[in-house]
C-alpha positions in Angstrom: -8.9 -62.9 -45.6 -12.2 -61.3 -46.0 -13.5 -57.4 -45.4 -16.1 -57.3 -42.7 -18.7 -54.7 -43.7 -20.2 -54.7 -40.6 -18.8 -55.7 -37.3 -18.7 -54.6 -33.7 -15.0 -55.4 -31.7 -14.4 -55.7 -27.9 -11.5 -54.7 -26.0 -11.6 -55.2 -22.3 -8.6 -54.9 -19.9 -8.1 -54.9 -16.3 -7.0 -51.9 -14.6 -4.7 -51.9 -12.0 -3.8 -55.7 -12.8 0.0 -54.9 -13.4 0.2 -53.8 -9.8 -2.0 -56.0 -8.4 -0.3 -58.9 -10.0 3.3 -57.8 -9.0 1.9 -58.6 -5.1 0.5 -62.3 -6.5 2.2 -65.7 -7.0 1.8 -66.9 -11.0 -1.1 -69.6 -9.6 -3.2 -66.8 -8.1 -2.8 -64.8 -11.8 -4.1 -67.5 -13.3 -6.4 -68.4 -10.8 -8.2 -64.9 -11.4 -7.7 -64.6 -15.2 -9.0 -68.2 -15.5 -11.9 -67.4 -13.2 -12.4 -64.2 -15.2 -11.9 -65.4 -19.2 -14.2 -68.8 -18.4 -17.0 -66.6 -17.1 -16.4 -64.4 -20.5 -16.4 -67.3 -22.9 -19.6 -68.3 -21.5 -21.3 -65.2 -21.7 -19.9 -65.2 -25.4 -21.7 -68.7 -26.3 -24.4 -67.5 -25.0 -24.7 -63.8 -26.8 -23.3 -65.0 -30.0 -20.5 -63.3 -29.8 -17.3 -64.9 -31.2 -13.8 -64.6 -28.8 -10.8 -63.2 -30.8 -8.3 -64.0 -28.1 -6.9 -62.8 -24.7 -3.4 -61.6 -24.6 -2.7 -61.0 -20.8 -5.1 -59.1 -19.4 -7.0 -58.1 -22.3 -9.8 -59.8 -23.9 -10.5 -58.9 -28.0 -14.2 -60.6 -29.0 -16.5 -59.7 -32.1 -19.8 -60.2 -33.6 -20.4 -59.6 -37.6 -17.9 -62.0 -38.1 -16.9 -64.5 -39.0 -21.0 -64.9 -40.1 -22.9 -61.8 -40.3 -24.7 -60.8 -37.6 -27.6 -57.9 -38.2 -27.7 -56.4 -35.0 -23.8 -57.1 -33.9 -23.6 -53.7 -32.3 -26.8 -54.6 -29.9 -25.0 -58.1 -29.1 -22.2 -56.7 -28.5 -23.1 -54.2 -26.1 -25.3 -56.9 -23.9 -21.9 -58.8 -24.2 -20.3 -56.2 -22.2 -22.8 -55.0 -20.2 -22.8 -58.8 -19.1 -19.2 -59.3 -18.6 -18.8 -55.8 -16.4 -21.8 -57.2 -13.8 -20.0 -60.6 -14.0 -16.5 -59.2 -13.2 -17.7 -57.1 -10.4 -19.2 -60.8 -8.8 -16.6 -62.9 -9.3 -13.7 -59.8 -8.4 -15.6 -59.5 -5.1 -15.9 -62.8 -4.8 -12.2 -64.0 -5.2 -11.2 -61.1 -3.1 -11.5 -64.1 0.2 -8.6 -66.1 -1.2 -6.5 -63.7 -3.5 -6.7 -60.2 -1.3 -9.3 -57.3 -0.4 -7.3 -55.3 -3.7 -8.9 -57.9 -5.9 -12.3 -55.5 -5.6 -10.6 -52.4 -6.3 -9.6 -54.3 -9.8 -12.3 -52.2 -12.2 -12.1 -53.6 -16.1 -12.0 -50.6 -19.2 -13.8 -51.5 -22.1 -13.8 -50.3 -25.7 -16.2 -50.7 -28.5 -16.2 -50.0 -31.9 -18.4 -50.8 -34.7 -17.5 -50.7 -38.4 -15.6 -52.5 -41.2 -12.8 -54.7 -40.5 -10.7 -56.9 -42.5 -10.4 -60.8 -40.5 -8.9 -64.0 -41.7 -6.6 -66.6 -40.9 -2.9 -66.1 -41.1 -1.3 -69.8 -41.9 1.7 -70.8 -39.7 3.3 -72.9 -36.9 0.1 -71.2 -35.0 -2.7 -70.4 -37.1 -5.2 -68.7 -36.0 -8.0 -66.1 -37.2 -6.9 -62.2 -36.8 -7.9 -58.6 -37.4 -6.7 -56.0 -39.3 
């Protein structure tokens, strides 16, 4: 583990996705969280911006870590402003096959730059974490 002096980390959920996925068959979830998370990574590769990991609904990203990253809070906030123009698209967009309420879906972002511990915990699934 190693202390992040300066980072910027992304949380994004979907609002209104509990109800609106209590109305959809598991494919059509997936179908519009794939849609949504492969149009994120992208926009991630692309910014520099490194994906912590999705759990549901929610998508965690970060830049200043794990390499440093001078102006991580100005990356970070082209990330989202990125992501929110994409999800308004591709929600409109997928509203033809997977219902009008698919537009009404709006996403809440937070932000927050500062110091963050990050590392690896070892195990059956290893993977890199914040704290």
């Amino acid at each position: 583990a190693s202390l992040y002096e300066n980072s910027t980390i992304y949380f994004a959920d979907l609002v209104g996705f509990t109800a609106w996925s209590a109305k959809r068959t598991p494919e059509e979830v997936f179908q519009l969280l794939e849609s949504l998370y492969s149009v994120f990574d992208d926009i991630a590769t692309k910014r520099g911006v490194y994906k912590i990991e999705t759990i549901g609904d929610c998508y965690v990203a970060a830049t200043g870590l794990p390499e440093p990253q001078e102006n991580h809070a100005v990356i970070m906030c082209k990330f989202a402003t990125d992501c929110m123009h994409k999800f308004a698209i591709l929600t409109a967009n997928l509203a033809d096959t997977l219902g009008e309420d698919t537009a009404s879906l709006t996403m809440r972002i937070g932000i927050h730059s500062g110091k963050v511990t990050a590392g690896v915990l070892r195990g059956k699934k290893s993977r890199f974490q914040l704290f």
